[in-house]
Steps between C-alpha positions, in 0.01 A plus 500: 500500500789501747729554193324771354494658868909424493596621181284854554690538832844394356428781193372785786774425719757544175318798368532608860873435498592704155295770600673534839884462321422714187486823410187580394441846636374793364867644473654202380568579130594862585883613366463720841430186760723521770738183511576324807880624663764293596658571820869355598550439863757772505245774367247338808760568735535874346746491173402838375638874499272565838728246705848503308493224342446586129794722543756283717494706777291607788731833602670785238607769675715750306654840587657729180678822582645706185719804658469421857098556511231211463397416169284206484352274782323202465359287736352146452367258797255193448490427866356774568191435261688637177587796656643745239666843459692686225643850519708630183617882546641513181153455359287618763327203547367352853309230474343257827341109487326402199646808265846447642446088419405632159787716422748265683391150276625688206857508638483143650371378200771670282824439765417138550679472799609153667713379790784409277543851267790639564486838719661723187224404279250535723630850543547516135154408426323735763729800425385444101100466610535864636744616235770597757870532402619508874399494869666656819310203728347206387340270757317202378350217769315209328349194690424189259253261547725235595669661798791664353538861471715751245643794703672783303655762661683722235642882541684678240 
């Protein structure tokens, strides 16, 4: 008897244990089920666009003048809870927080910028985004992730 007793609580206790590690829900054969994410310690501590780090930066603050009068500004600051704001006169476009984010990871995501490019091609590569020939001012502050910052101070 004490065997029978045993081997029903040793086959509850193991239907018990499948049942609590499978995946036997409703939604389990579903194309649609959600799948569990994996998180890196460096997305945990904030590795996306909202704190800098899926661009390399936490600051971009650039200044364009074409013929002596302001052309574009654009303004980028993850310290400040990814503050945000884009002006372009030569379009017309002004644009605050989550619509200037919006507009602005197109030309981070295109320019690629890191600590080590070399200041003409990063002028090179933000002049082409906004299909300028030439500038009378260009003023371009970036502060990386890792300390360092890019500082470009150019007048022609």
């Amino acid at each position: 008897m004490k065997k029978i007793t045993l081997a029903g609580f040793l086959v509850l206790i193991g239907i018990l244990a499948l049942s609590g590690c499978g995946n036997f829900g409703k939604n389990a054969d579903k194309p649609s089920r959600e799948d569990a994410t994996i998180i890196h310690e460096d997305e945990k501590a904030g590795g996306s666009i909202e704190t800098g780090d899926g661009y390399g930066f936490t600051e971009f603050s650039l200044e364009i003048d074409v013929d002596q009068k302001d052309a574009i500004e654009a303004d980028y600051d993850v310290t400040k809870l990814a503050d945000a704001e884009y002006e372009n006169k030569l379009t017309n476009v002004q644009l605050k927080n989550t619509q200037a984010i919006t507009e602005l990871d197109k030309l981070f995501k295109k320019i690629l910028l890191t600590k080590d490019t070399p200041q003409q091609e990063v002028i090179d590569k933000i002049l082409g985004w906004y299909q300028l020939d030439t500038y009378s001012k260009f003023d371009l502050e970036v502060h990386f992730d890792d300390g360092t910052l890019l500082d470009i101070e150019d007048t022609q």
